[in-house]
PDB file of N, CA, C and O in Angstrom:
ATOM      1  N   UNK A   1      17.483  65.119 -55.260  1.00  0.00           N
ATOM      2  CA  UNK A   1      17.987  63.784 -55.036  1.00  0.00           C
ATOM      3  C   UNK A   1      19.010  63.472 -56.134  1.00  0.00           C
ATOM      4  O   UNK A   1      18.985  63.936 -57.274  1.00  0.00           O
ATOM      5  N   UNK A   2      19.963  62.573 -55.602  1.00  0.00           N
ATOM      6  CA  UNK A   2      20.884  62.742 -57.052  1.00  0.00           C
ATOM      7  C   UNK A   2      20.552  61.289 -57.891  1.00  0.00           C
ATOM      8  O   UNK A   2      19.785  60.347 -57.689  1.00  0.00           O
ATOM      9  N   UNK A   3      21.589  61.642 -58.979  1.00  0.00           N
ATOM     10  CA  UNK A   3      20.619  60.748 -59.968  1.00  0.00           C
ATOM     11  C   UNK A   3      22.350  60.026 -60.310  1.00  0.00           C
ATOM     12  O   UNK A   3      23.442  60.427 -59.907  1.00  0.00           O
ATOM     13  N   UNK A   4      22.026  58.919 -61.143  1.00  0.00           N
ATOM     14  CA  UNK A   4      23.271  57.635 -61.327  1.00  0.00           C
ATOM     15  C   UNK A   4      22.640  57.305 -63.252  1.00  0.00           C
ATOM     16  O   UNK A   4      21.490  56.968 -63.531  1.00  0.00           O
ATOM     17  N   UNK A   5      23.741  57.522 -64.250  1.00  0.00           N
ATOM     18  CA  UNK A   5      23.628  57.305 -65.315  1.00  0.00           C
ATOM     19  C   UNK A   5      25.057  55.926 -65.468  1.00  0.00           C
ATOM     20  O   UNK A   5      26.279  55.888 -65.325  1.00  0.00           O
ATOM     21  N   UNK A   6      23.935  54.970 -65.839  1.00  0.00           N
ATOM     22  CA  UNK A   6      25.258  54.255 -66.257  1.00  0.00           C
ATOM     23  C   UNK A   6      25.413  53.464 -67.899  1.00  0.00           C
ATOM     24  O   UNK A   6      24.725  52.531 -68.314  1.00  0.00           O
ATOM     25  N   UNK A   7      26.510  54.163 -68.607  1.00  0.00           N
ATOM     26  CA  UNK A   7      26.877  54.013 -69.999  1.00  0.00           C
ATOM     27  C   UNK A   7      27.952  52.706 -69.750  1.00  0.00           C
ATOM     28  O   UNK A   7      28.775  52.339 -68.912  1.00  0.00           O
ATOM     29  N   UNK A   8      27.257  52.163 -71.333  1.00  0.00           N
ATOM     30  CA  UNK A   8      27.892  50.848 -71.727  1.00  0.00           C
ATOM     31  C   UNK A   8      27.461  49.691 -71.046  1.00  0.00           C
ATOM     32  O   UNK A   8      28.286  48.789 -70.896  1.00  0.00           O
ATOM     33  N   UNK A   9      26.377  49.561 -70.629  1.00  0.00           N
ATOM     34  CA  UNK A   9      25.540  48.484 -70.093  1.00  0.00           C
ATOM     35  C   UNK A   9      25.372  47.556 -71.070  1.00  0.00           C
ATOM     36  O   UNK A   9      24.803  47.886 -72.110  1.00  0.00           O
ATOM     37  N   UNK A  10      25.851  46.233 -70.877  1.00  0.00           N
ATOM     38  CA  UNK A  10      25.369  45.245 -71.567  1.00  0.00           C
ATOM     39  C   UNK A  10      23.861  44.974 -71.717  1.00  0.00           C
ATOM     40  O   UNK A  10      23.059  44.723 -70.817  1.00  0.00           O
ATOM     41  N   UNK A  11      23.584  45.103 -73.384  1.00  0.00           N
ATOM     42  CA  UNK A  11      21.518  44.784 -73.565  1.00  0.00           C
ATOM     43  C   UNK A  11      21.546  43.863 -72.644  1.00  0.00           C
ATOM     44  O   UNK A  11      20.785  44.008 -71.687  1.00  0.00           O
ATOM     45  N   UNK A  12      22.199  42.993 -72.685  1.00  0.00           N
ATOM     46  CA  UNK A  12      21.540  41.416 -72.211  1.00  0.00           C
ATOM     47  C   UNK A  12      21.412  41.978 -70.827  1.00  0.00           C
ATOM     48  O   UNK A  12      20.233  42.134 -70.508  1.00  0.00           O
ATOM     49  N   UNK A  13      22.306  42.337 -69.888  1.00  0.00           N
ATOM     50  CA  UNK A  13      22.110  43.089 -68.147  1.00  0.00           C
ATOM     51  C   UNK A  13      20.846  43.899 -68.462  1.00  0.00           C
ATOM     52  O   UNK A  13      19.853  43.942 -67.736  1.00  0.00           O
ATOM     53  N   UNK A  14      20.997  44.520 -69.604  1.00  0.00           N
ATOM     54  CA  UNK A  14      19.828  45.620 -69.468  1.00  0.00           C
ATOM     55  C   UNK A  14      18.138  44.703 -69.323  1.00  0.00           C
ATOM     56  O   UNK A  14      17.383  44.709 -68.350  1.00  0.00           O
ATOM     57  N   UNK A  15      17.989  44.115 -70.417  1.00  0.00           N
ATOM     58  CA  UNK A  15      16.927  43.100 -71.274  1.00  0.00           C
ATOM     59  C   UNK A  15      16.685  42.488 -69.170  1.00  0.00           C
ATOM     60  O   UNK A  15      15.772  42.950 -68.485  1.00  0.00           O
ATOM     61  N   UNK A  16      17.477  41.699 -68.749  1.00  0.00           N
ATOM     62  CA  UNK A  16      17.244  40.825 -67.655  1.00  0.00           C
ATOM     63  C   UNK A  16      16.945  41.765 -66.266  1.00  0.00           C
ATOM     64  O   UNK A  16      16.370  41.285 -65.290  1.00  0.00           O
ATOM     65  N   UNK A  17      17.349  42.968 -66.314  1.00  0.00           N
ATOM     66  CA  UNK A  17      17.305  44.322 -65.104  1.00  0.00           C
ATOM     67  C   UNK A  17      15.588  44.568 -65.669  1.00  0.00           C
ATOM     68  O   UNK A  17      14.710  44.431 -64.817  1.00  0.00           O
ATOM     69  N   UNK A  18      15.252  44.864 -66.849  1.00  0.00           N
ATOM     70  CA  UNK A  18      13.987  45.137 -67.224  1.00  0.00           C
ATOM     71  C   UNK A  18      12.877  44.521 -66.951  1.00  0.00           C
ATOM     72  O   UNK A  18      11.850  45.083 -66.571  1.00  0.00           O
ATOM     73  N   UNK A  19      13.122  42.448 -67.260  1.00  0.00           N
ATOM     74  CA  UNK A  19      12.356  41.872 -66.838  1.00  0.00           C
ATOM     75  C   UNK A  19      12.011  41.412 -65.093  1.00  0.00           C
ATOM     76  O   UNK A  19      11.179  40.685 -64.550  1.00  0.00           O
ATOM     77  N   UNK A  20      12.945  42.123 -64.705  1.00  0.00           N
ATOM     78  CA  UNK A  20      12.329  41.536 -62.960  1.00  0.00           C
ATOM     79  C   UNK A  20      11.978  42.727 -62.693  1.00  0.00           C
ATOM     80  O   UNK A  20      11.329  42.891 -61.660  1.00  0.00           O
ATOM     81  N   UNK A  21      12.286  43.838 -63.495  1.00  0.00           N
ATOM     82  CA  UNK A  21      11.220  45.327 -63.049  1.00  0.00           C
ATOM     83  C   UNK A  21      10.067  44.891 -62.912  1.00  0.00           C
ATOM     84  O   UNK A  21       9.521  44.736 -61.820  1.00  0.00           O
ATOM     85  N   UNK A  22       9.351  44.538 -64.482  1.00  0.00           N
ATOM     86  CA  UNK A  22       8.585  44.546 -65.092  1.00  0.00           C
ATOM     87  C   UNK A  22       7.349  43.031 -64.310  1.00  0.00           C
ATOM     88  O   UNK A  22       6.131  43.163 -64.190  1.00  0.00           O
ATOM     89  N   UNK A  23       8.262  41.574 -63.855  1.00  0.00           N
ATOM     90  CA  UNK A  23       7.617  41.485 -63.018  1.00  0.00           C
ATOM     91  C   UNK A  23       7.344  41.626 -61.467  1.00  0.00           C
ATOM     92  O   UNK A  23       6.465  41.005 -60.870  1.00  0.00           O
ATOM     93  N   UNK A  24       8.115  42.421 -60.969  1.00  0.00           N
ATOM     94  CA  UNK A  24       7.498  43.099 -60.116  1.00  0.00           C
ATOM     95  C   UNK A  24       6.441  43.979 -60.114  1.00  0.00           C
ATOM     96  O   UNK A  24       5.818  44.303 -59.103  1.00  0.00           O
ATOM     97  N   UNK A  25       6.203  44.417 -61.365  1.00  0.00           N
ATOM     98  CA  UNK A  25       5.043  45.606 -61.608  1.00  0.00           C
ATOM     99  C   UNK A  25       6.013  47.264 -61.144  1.00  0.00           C
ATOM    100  O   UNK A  25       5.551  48.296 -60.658  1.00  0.00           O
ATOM    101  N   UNK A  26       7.284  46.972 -61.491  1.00  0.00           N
ATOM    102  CA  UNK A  26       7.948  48.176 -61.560  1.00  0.00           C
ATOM    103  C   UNK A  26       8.028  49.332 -62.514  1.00  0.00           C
ATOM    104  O   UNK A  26       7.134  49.421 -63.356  1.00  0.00           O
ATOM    105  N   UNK A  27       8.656  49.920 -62.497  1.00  0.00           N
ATOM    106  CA  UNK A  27       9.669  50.471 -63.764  1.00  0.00           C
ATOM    107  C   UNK A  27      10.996  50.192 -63.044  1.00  0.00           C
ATOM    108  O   UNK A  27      11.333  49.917 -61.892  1.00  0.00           O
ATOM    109  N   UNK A  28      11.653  50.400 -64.328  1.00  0.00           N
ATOM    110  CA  UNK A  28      13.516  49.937 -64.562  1.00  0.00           C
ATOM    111  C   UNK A  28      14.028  51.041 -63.060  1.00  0.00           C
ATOM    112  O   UNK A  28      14.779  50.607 -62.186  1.00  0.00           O
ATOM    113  N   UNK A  29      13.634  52.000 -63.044  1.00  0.00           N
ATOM    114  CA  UNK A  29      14.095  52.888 -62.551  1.00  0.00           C
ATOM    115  C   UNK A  29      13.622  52.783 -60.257  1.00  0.00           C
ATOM    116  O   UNK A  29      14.359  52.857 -59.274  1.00  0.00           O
ATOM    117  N   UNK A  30      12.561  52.649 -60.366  1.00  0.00           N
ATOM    118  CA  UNK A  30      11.765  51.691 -59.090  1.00  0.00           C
ATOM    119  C   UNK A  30      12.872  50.632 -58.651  1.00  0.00           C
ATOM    120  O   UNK A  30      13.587  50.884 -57.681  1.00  0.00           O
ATOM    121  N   UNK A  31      13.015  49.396 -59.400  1.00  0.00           N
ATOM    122  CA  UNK A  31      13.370  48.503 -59.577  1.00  0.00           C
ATOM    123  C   UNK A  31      14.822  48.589 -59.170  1.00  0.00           C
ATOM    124  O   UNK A  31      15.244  47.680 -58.454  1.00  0.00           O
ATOM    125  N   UNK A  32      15.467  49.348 -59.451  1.00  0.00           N
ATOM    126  CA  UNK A  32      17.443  49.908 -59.548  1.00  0.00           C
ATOM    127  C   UNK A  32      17.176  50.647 -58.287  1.00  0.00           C
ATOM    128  O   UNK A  32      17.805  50.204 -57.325  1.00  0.00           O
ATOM    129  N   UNK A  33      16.371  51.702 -58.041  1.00  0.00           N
ATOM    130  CA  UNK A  33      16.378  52.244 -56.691  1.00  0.00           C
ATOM    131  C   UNK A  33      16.345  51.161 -55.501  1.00  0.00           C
ATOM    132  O   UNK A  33      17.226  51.113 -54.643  1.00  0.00           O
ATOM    133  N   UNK A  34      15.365  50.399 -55.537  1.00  0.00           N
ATOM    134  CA  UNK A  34      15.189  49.107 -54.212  1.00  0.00           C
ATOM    135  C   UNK A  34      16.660  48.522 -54.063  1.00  0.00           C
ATOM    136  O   UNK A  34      17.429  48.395 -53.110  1.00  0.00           O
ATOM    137  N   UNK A  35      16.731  48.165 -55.667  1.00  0.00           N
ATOM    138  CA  UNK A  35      18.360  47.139 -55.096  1.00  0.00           C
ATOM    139  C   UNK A  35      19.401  47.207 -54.755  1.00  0.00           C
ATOM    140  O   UNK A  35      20.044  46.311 -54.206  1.00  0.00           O
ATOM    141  N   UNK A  36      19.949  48.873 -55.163  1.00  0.00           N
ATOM    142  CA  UNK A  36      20.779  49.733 -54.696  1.00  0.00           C
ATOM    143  C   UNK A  36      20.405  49.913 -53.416  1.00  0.00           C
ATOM    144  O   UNK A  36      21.455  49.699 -52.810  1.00  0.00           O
ATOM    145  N   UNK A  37      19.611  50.160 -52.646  1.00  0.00           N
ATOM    146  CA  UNK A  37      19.195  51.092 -51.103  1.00  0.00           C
ATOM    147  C   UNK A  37      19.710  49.231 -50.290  1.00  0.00           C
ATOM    148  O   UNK A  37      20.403  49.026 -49.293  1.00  0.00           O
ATOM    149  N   UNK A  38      19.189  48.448 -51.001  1.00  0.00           N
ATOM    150  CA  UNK A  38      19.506  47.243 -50.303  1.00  0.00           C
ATOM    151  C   UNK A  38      21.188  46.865 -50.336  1.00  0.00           C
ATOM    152  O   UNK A  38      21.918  46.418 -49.451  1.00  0.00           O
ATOM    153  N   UNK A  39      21.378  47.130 -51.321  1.00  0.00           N
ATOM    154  CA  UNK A  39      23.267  47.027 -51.688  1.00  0.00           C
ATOM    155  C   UNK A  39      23.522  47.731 -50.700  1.00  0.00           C
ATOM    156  O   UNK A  39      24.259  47.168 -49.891  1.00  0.00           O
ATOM    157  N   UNK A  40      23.165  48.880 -50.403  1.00  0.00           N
ATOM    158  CA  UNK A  40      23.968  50.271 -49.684  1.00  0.00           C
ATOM    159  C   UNK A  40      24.168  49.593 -48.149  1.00  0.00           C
ATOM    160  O   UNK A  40      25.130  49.507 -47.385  1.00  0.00           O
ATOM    161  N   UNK A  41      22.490  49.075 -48.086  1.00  0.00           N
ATOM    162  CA  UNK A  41      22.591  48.686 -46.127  1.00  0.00           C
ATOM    163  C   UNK A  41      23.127  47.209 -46.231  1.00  0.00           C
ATOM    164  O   UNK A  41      22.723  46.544 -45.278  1.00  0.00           O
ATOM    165  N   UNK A  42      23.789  46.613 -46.965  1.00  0.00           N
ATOM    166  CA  UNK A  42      24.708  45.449 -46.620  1.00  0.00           C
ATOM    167  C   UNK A  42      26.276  45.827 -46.728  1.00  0.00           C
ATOM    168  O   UNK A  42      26.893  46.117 -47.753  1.00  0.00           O
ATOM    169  N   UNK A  43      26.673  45.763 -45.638  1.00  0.00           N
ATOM    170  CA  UNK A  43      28.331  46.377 -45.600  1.00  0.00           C
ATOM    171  C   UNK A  43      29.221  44.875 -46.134  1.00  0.00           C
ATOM    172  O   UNK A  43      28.965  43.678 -46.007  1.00  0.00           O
ATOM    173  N   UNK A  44      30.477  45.711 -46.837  1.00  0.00           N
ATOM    174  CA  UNK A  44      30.991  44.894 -47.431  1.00  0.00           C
ATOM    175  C   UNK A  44      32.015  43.732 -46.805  1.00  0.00           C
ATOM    176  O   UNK A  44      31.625  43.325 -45.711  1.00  0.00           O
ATOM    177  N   UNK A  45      32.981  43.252 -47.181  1.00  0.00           N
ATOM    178  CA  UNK A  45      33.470  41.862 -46.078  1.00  0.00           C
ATOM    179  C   UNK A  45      34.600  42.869 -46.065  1.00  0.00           C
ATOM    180  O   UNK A  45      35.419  42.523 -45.213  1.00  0.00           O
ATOM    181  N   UNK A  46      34.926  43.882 -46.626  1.00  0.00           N
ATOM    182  CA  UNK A  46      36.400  44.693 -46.236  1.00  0.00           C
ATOM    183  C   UNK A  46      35.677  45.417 -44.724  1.00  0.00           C
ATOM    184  O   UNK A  46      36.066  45.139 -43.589  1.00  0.00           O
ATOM    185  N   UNK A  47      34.700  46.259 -45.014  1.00  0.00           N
ATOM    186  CA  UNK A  47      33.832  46.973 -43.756  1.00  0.00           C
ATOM    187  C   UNK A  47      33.425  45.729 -42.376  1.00  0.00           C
ATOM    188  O   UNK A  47      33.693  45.970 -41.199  1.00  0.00           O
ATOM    189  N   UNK A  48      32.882  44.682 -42.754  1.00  0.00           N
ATOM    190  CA  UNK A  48      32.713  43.727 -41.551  1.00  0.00           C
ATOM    191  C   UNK A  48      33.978  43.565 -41.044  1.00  0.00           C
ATOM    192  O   UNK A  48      34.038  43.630 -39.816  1.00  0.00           O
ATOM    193  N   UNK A  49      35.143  43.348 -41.710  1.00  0.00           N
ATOM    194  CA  UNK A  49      36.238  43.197 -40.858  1.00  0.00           C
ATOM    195  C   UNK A  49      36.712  44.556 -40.234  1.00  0.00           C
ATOM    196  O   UNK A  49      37.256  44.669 -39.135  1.00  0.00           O
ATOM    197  N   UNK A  50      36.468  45.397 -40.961  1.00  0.00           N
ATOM    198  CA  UNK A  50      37.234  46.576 -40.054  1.00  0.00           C
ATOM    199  C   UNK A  50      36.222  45.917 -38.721  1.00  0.00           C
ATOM    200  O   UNK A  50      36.873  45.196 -37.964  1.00  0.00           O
ATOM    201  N   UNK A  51      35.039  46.046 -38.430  1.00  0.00           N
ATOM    202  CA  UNK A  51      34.191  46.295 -37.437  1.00  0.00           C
ATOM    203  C   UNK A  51      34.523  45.347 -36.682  1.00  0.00           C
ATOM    204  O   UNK A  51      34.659  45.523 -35.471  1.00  0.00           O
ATOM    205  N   UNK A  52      34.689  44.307 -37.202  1.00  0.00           N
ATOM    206  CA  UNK A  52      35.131  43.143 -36.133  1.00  0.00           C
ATOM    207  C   UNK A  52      36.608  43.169 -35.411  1.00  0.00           C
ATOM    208  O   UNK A  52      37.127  42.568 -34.470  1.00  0.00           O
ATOM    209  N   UNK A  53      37.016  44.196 -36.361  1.00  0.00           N
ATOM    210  CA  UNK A  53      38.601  43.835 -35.598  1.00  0.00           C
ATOM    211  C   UNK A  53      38.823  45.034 -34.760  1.00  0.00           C
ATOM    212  O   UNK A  53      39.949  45.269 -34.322  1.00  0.00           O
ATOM    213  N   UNK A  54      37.485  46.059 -34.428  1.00  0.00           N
ATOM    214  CA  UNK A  54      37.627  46.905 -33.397  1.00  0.00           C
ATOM    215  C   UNK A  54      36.729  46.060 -31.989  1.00  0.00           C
ATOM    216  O   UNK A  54      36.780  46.700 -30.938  1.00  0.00           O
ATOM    217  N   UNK A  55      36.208  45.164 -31.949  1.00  0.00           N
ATOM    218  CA  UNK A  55      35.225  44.588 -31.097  1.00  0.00           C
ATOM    219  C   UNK A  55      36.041  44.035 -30.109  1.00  0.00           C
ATOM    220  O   UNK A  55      36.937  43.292 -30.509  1.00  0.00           O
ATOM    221  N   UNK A  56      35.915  44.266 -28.665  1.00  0.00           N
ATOM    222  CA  UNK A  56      36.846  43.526 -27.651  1.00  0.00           C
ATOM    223  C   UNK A  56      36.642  41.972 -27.758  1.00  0.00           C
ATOM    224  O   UNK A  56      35.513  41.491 -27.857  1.00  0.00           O
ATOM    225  N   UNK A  57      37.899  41.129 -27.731  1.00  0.00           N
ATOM    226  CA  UNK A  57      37.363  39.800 -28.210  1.00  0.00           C
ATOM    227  C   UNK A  57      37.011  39.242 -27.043  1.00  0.00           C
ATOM    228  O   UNK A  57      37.215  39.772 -25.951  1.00  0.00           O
ATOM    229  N   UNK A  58      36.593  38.401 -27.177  1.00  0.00           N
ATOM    230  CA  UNK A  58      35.617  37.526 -26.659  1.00  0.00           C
ATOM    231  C   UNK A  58      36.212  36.229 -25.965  1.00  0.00           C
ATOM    232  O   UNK A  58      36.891  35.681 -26.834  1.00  0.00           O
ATOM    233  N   UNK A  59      36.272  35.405 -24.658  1.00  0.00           N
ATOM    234  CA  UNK A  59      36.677  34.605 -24.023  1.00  0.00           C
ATOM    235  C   UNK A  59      35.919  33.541 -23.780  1.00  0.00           C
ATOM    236  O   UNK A  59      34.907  33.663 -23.090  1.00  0.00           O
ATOM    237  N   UNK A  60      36.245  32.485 -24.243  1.00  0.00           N
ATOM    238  CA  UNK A  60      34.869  31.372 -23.775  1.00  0.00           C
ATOM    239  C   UNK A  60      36.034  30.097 -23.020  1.00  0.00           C
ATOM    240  O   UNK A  60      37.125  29.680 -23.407  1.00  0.00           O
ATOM    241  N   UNK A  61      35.198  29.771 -21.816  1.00  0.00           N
ATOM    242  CA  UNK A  61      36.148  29.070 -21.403  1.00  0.00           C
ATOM    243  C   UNK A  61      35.892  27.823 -21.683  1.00  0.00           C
ATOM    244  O   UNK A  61      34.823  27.528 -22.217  1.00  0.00           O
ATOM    245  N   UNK A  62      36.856  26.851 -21.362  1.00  0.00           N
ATOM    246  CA  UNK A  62      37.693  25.440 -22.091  1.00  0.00           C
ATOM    247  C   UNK A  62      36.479  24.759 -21.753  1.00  0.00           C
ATOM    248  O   UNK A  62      35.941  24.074 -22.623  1.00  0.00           O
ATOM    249  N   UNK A  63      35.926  24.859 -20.512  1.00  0.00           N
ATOM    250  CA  UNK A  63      35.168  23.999 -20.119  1.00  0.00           C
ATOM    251  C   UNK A  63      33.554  23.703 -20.847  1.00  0.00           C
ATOM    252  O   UNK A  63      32.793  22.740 -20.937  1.00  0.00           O
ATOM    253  N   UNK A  64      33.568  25.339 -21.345  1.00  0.00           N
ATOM    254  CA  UNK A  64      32.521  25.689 -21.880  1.00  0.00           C
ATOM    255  C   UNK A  64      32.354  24.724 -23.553  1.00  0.00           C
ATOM    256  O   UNK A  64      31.416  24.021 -23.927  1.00  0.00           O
ATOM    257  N   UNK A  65      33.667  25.060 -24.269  1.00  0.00           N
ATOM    258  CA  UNK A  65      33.674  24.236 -25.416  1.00  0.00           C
ATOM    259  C   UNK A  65      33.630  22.884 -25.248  1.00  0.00           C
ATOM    260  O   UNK A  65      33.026  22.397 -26.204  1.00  0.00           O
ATOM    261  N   UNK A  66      34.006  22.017 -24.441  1.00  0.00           N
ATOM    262  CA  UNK A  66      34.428  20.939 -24.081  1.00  0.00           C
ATOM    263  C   UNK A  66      32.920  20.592 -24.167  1.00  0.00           C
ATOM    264  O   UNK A  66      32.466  19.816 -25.007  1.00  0.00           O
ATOM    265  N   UNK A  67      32.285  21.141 -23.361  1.00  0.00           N
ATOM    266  CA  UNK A  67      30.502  20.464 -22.968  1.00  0.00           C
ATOM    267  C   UNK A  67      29.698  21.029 -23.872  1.00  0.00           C
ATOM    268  O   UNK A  67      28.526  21.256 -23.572  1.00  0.00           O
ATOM    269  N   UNK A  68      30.225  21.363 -25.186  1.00  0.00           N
ATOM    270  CA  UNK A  68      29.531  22.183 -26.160  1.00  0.00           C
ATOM    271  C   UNK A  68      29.887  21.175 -27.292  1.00  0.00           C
ATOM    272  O   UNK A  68      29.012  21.014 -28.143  1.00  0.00           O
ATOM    273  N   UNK A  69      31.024  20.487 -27.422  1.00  0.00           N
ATOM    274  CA  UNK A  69      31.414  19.498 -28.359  1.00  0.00           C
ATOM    275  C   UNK A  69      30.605  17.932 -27.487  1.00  0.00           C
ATOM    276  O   UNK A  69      30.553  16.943 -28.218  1.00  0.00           O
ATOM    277  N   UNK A  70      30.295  17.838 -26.702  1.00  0.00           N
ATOM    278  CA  UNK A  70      30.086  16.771 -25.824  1.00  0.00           C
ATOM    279  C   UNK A  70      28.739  16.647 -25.760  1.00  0.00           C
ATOM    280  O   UNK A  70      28.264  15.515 -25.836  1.00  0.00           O
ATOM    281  N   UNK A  71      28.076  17.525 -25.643  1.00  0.00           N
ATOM    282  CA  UNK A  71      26.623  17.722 -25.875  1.00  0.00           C
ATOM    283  C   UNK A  71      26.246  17.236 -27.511  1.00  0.00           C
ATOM    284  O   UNK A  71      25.456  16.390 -27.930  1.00  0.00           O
ATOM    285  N   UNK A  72      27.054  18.041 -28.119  1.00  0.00           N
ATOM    286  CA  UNK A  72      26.944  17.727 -29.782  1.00  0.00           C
ATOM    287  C   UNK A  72      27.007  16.254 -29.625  1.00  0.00           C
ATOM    288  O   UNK A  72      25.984  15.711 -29.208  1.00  0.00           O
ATOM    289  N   UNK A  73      28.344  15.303 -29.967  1.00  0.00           N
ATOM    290  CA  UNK A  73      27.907  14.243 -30.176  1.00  0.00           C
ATOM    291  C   UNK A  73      27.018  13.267 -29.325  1.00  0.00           C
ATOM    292  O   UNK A  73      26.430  12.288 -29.785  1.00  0.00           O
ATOM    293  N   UNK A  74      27.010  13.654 -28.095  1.00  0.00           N
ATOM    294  CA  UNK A  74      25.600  13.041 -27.810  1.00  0.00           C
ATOM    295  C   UNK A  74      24.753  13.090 -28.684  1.00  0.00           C
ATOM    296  O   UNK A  74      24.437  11.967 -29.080  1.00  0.00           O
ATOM    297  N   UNK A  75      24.089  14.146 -29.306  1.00  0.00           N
ATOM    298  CA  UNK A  75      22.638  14.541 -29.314  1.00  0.00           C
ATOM    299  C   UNK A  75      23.032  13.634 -31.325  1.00  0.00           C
ATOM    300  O   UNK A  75      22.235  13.823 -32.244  1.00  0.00           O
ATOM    301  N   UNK A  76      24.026  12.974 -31.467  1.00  0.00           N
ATOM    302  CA  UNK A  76      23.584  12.341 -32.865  1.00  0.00           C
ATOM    303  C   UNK A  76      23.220  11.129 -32.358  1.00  0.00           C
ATOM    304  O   UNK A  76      22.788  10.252 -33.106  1.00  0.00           O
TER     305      UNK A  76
END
């Protein structure tokens, strides 16, 4: 499995990365694995747009918004 060394970490990042290990009942290393795997499966807003701007767009008709804004202020 590969491994990630990272030099010149601010103590204070370090000191505050340690304590939410620590209450989680982690280690530092536990702790950096979860949040990374979670970083990894959230794509970034450069990646959402590629994806969106391959998606066939989408048509909603006039009538549809019209009774969609109309409904709204009714319902205040």
């Amino acid at each position: 499995m590969p491994n990630v060394l990272i030099r010149d970490l601010d103590p204070a990042v370090h000191s505050v990365l340690s304590a939410r290990a620590e209450a989680r009942g982690q280690s530092l290393q536990q702790y950096l694995t979860t949040e990374l795997t979670q970083l990894a499966g959230r794509p970034t807003l450069t990646e959402m747009l590629a994806e969106l701007e391959q998606r066939a767009p989408r048509r909603v008709p006039r009538e549809a918004i019209l009774k969609a804004i109309h409904d709204g202020r009714r319902a205040r």
